[in-house]
OpenMM code with the backbone's topology and positions (N, CA, C; nanometers):
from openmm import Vec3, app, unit

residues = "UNK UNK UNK UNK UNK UNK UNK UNK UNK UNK UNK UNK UNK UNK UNK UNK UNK UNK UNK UNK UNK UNK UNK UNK UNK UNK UNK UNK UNK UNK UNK UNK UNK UNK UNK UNK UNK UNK UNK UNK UNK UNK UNK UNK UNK UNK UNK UNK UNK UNK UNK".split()
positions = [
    Vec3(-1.2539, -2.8404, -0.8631),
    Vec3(-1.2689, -2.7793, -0.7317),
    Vec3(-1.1426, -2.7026, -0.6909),
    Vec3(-1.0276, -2.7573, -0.6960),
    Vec3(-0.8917, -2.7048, -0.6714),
    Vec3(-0.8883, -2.5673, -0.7707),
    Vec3(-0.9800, -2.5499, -0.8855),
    Vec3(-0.9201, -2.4389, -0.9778),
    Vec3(-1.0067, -2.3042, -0.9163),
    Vec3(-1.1102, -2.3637, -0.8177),
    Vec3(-1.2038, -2.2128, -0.7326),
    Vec3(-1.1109, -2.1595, -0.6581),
    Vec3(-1.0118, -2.2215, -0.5820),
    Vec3(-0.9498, -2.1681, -0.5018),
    Vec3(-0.8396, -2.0623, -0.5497),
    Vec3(-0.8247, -2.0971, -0.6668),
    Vec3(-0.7088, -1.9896, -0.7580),
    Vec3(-0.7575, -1.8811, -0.7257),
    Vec3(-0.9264, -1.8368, -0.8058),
    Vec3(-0.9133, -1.7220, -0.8364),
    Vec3(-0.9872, -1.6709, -0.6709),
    Vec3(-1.0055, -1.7376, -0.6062),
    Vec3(-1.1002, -1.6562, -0.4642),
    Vec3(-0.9552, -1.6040, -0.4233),
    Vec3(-0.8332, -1.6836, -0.3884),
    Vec3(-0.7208, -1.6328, -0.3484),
    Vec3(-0.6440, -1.4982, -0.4080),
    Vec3(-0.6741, -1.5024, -0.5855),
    Vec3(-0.6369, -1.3661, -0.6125),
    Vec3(-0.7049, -1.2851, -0.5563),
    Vec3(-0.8195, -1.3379, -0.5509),
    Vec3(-0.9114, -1.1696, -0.5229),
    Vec3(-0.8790, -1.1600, -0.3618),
    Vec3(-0.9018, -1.1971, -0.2898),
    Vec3(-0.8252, -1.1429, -0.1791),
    Vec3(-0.6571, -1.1100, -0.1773),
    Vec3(-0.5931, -1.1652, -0.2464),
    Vec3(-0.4867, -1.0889, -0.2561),
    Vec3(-0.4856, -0.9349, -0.3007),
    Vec3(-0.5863, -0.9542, -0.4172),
    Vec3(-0.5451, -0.8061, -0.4511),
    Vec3(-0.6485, -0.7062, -0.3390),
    Vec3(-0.7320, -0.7693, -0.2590),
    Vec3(-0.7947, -0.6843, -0.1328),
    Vec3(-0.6782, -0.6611, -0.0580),
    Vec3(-0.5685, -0.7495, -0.0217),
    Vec3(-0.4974, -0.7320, 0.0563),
    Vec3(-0.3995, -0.5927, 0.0105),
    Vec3(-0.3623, -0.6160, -0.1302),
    Vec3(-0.3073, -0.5171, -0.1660),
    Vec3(-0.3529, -0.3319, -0.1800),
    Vec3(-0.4967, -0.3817, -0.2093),
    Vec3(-0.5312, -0.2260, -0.2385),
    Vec3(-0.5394, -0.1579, -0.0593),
    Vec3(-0.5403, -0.2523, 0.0325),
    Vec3(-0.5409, -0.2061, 0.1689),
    Vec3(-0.4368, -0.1431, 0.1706),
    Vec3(-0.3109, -0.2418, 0.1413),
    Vec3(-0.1959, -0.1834, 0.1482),
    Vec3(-0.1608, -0.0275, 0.1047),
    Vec3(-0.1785, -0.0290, -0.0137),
    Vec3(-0.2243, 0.0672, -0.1502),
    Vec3(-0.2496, 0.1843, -0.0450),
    Vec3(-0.3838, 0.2290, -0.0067),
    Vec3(-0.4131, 0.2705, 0.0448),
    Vec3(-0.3596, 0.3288, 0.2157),
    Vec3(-0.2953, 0.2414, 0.3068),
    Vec3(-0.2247, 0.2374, 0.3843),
    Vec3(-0.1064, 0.3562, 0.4157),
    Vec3(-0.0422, 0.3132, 0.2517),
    Vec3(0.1065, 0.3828, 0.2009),
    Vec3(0.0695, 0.4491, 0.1352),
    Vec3(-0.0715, 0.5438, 0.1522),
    Vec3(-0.0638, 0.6527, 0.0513),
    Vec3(0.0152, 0.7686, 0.0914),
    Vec3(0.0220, 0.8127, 0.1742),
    Vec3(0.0688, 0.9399, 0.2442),
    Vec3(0.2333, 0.9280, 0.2874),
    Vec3(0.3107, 0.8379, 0.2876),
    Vec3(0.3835, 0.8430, 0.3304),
    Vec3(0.5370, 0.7952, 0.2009),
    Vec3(0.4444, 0.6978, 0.1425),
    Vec3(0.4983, 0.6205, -0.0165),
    Vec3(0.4039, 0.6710, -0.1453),
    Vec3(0.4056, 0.7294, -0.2365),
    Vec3(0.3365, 0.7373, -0.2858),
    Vec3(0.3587, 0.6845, -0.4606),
    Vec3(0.4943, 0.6249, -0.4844),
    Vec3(0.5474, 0.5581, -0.5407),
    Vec3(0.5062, 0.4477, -0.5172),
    Vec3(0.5699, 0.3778, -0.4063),
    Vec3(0.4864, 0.2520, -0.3120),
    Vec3(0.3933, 0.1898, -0.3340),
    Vec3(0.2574, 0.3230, -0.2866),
    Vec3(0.1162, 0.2926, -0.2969),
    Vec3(0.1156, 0.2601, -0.4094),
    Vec3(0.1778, 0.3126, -0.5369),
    Vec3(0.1336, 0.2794, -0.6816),
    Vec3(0.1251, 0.1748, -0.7425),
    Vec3(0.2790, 0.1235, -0.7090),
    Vec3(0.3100, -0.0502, -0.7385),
    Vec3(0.1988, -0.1380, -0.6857),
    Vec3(0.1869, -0.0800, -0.5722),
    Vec3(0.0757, -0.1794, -0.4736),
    Vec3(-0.0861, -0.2011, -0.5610),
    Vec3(-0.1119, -0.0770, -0.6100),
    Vec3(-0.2391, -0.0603, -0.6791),
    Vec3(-0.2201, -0.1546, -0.8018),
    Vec3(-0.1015, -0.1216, -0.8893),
    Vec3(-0.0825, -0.1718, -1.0269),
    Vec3(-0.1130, -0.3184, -0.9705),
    Vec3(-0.0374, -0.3382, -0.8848),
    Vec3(-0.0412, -0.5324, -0.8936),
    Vec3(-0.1994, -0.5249, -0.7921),
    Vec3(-0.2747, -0.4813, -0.7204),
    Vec3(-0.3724, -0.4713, -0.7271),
    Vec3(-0.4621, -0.5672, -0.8224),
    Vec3(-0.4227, -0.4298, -0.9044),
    Vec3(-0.5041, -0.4797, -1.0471),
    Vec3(-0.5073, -0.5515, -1.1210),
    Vec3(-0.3926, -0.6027, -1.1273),
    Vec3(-0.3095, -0.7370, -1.2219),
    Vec3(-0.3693, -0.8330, -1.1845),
    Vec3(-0.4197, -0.8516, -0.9989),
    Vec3(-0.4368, -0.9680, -0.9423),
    Vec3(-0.6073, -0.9813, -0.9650),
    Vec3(-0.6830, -0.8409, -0.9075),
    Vec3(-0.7711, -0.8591, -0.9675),
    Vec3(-0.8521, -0.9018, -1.1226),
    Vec3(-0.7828, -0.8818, -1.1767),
    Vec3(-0.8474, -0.8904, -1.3498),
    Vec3(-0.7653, -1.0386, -1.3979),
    Vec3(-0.6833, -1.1046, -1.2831),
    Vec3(-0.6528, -1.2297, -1.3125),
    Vec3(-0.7322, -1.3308, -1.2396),
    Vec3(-0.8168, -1.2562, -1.1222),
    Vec3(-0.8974, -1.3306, -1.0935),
    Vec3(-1.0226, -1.3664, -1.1598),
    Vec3(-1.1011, -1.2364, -1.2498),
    Vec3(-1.1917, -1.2062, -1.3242),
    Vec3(-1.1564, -1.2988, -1.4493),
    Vec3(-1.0376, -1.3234, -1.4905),
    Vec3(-1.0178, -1.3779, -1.6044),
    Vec3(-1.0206, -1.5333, -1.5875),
    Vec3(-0.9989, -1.5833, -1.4612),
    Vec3(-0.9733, -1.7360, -1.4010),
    Vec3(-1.1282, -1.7681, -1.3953),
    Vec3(-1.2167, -1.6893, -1.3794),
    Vec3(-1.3888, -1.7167, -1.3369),
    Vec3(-1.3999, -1.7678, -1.4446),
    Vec3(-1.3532, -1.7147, -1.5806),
    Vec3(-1.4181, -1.7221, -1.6914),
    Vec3(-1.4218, -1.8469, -1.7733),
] * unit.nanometer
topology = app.Topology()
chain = topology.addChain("A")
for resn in residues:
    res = topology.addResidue(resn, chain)
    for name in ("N", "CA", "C"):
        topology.addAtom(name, app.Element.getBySymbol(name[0]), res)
């Protein structure tokens, strides 16, 4: 039960991030990038924790 909570938490993390991502596009656009990359990292570590 404790190991569902891993990956529901990545995946809202990386929601939190691509908000961000998105947020700092116009102003960071370096920024926004990092934000996306780990985005993604978090997402596809959540996808990988389901499994």
């Amino acid at each position: 039960m404790t190991k569902d909570w891993i990956w529901i938490g990545l995946l809202a993390l990386a929601g939190f991030l691509i908000g961000g991502a998105y947020v700092t596009w116009k102003s960071m656009k370096f920024f926004a990038a990092l934000l996306a990359v780990a985005a993604v990292l978090a997402g596809a570590g959540a996808v990988l924790w389901m499994m």
